[in-house]
N, C-alpha and C positions, 0 to 999 in steps of 0.2 A: 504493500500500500504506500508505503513511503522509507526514507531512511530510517527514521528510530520506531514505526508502529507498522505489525500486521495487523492484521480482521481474519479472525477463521471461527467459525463455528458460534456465529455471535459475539465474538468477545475480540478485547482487542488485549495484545500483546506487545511487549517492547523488544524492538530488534537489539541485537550487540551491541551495534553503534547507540541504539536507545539506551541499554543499560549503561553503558560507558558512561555516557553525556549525562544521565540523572547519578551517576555514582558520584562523578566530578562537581555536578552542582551541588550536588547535598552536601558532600564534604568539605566545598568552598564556603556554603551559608553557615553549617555549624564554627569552619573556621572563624569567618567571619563576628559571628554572634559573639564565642569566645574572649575575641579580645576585644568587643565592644563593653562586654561584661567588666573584663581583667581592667580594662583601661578607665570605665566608670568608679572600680573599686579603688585605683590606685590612686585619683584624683583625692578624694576624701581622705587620705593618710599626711601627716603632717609631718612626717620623718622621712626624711628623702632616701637613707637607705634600708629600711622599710617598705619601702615604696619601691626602690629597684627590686627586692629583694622578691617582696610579694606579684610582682611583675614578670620578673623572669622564672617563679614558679609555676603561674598560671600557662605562662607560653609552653612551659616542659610540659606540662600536663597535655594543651592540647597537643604536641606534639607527635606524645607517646602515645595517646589514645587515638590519633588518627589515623596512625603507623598502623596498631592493633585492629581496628575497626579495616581496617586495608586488608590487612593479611587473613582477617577472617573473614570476610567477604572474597576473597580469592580462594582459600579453600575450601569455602562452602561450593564451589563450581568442582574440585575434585573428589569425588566419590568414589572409594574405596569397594563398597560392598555394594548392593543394591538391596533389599527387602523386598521377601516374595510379595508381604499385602501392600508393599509403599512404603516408602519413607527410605533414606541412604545412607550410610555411616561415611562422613567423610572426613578428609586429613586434618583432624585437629581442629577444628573452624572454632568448634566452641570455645577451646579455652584461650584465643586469644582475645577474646569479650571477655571472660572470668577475669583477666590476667589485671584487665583495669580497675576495675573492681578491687583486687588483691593489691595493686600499688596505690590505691587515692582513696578507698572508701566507698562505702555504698551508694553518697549520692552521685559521683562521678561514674561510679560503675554502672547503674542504675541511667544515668545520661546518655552514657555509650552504648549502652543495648538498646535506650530506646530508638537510637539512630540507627545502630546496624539493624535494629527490626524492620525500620522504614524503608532499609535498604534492598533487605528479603523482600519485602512487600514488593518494591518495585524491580524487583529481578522475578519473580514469580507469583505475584500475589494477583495479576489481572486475568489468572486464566482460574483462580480458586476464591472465587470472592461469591458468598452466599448470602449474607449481612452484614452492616457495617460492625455490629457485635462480633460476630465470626472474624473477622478481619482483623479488630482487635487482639481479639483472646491469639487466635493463631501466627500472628506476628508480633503488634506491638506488647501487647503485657507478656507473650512468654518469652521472647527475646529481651525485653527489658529486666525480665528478673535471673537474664543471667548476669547482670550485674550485681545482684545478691550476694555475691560469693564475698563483696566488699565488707561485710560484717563480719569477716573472721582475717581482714586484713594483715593485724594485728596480732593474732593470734597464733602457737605452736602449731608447724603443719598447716598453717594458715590457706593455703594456695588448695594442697589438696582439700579440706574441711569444704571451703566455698568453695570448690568447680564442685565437689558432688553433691553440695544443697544446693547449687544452682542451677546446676541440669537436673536436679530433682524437679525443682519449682518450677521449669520450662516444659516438661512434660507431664507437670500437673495442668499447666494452664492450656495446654494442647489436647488431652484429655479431657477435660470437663468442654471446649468447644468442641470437639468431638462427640459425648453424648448429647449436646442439643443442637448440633446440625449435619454431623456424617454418619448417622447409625444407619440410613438407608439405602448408605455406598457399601455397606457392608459385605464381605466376600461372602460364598456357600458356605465355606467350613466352618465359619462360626454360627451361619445360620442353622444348617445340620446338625450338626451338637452342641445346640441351646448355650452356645458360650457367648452370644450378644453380650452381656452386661459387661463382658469381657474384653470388649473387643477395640474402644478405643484406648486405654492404659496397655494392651498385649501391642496393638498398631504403634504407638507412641513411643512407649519405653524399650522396645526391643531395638530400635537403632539411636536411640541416647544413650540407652546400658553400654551395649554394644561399645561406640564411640567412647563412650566415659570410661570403661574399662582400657581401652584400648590406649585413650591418653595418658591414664591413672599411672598406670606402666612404665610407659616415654618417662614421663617427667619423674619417678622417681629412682630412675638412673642416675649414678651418683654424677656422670659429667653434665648431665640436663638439666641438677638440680644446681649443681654449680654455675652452670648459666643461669639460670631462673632469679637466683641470688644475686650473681651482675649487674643481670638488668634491672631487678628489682632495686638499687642504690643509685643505678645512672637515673632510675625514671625520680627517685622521689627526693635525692641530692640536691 
């Protein structure tokens, strides 16, 4: 139909050039907003190094989170496994959204998912859109709560703690949109053996487990976690 939009089947979709061109704008507007923010707060400070200080944390911050919000939007495109009812296990995407979370804190972490939600959304969210509810629940709130992992920041084993309460709480929130708008996508097999009640937490959690396992692993290698540690001092230094 055009460069960034096809039409098939009633729906319209975004071409590559389409995803490319809204990945860029969106990362340019949150940049943007950012240091309209940073630069709002620094004004109000009466200590000028202070002022630098709290200035050039905010710039690291977006930095880092844009960096992440990049790399996990890139390997959410490589998919490892496929899932026979749906859904893909792929290279790590998640925990480079946990990751922010894990260096700034819940509400940054929490900021960043809801962005990279918007991002899912507009790389596949126009061919899966049933209600603006739906829409919600399956992109923004459950991608925004894998910023949750931010409340264990802090905390021993902090990294792993929050990746696995945050892809918990991602495929809770995909789950319950699932029982009140895909129960009628439902394959045979759960319809043949009365497993329905089952079937979007079975749909959901088998390629987040999957994936989560699979990360859970990587990163506690002992030289992955010695990167993890690096970065974690470069982001929050």
């Amino acid at each position: 139909m055009s460069l960034f939009l096809n039409y098939e089947d009633g729906y319209y979709s975004l071409t590559n050039a389409g995803n490319i061109f809204f990945f860029v704008i969106i990362v340019v507007l949150i940049l943007l907003t950012a240091l309209v923010k940073s630069s709002a707060k620094s004004e109000k400070r009466t200590d000028k190094d202070q002022n630098n200080a709290a200035k050039a944390f905010s710039t690291k911050q977006l930095v880092f989170s844009a960096v992440a919000i990049a790399l996990g939007f890139v390997t959410s495109y490589i998919k490892i496994i496929h899932m026979p009812w749906g859904g893909s296990v792929t290279l790590c995407s998640m925990l480079f959204v946990t990751l922010i979370g894990y260096w700034y804190g819940p509400k940054v972490g929490i900021s960043a998912g809801f962005a990279y939600g918007l991002l899912q959304f507009v790389q596949s969210g126009g061919t899966y859109i049933l209600s603006p509810l739906q829409a919600c629940m399956d992109y923004i709130l459950a991608f925004a709560a894998l910023g949750l992992s931010g409340f264990f920041h802090d905390k021993k084993n902090g990294l792993i703690k929050g990746y696995i309460f945050a892809i918990f709480m991602r495929g809770l929130f995909h789950s319950i949109g699932g029982y009140l708008y895909w129960m009628d996508y439902m394959p045979d097999f759960f319809i043949n053996h009365n497993l329905g009640v089952i079937y979007p937490i079975a749909y959901n959690y088998a390629y987040i487990l999957i994936e989560g396992v699979v990360t859970i692993i990587i990163i506690m290698l002992p030289p992955v976690q010695n990167v993890m540690t690096r970065v974690k001092r470069m982001a929050i230094e």
